[in-house]
C-alpha positions as CSV (number, residue, x, y, z in Angstrom):
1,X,9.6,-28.0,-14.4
2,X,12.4,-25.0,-14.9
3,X,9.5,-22.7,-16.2
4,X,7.1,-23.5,-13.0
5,X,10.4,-23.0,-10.9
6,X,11.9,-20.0,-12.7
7,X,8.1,-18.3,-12.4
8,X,8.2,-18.5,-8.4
9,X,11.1,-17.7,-8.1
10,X,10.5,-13.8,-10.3
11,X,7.2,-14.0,-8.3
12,X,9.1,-13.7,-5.2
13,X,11.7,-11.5,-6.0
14,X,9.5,-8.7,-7.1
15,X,7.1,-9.3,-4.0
16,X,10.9,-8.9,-1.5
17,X,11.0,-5.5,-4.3
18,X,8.0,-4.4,-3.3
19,X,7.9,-4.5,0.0
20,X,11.5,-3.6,0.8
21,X,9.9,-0.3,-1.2
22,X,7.5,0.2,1.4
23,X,9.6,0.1,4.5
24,X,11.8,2.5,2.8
25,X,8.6,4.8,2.5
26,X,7.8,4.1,6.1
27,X,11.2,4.5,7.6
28,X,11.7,7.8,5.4
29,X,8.1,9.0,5.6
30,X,9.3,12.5,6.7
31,X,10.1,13.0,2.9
32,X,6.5,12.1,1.8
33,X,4.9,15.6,2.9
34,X,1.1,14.5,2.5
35,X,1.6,11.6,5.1
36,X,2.8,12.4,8.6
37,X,0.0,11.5,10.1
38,X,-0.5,8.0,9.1
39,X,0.9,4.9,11.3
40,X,3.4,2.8,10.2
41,X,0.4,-0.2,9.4
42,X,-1.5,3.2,7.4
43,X,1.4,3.8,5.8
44,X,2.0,0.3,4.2
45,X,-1.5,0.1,2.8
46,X,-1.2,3.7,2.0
47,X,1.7,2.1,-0.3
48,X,0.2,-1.1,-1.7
49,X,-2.4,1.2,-2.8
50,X,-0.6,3.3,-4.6
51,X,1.8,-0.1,-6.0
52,X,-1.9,-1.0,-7.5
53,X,-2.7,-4.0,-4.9
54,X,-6.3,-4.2,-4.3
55,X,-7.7,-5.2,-0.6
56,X,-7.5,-8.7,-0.7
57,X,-3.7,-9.0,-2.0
58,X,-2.6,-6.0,0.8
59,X,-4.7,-8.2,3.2
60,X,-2.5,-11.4,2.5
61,X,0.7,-9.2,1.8
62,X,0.2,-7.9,5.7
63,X,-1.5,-11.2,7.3
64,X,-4.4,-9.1,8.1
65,X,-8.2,-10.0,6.8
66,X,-9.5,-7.2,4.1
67,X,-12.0,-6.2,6.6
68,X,-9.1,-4.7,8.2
69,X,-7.6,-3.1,5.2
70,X,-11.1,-1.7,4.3
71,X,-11.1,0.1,7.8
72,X,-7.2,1.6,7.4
73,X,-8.6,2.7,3.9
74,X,-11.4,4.9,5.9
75,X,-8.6,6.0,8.4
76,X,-6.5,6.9,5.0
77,X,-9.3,8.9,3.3
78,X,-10.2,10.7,6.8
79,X,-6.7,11.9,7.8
80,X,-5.5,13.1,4.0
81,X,-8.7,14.5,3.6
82,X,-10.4,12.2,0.5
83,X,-14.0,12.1,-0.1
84,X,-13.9,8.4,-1.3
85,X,-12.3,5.2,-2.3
86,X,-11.7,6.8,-6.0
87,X,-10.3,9.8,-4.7
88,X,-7.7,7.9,-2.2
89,X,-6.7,5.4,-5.2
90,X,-5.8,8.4,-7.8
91,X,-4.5,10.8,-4.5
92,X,-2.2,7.6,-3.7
93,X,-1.1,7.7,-7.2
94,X,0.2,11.6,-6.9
95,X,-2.8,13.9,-8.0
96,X,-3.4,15.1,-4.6
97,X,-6.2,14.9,-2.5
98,X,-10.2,15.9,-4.0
């Protein structure tokens, strides 16, 4: 099945795409301005968020259960300063923190 094949195979390329993207954000994180504070781990799901995963794909993209991801959201939202989940999700996305 070339079609079933050929799908995997663009599946995979743009999740190596994606994630190469975030370890350039981590490993150049002095440029990001808004998030010196964050870990490495922080940082990464500081990324997925903002690439439009939702908890349960950043949970399998890091190995990590979404329990996990839920509490690095709270540690997010506390050390940039957002009141809430919405506020993290468009802050992520560039309109700064509310």
């Amino acid at each position: 099945m070339p079609s079933m094949l050929s799908s995997q195979v663009s599946f995979t390329l743009a999740r190596c795409s994606l994630l190469r993207a975030v370890h350039e954000i981590v490993d150049r994180r002095a440029t990001y301005p808004k998030v010196p504070n964050l870990t490495d781990r922080e940082l990464h799901v500081f990324a997925l968020i903002g690439a439009g995963f939702g908890t349960t794909r950043i949970a399998h993209e890091l190995g990590i259960i979404p329990k996990t991801v839920e509490t690095y959201h709270e540690h997010i939202k506390l050390k940039l300063g957002y009141r809430n989940a919405h506020a993290l999700h468009r802050g992520v996305r560039g309109n700064g923190p509310s």
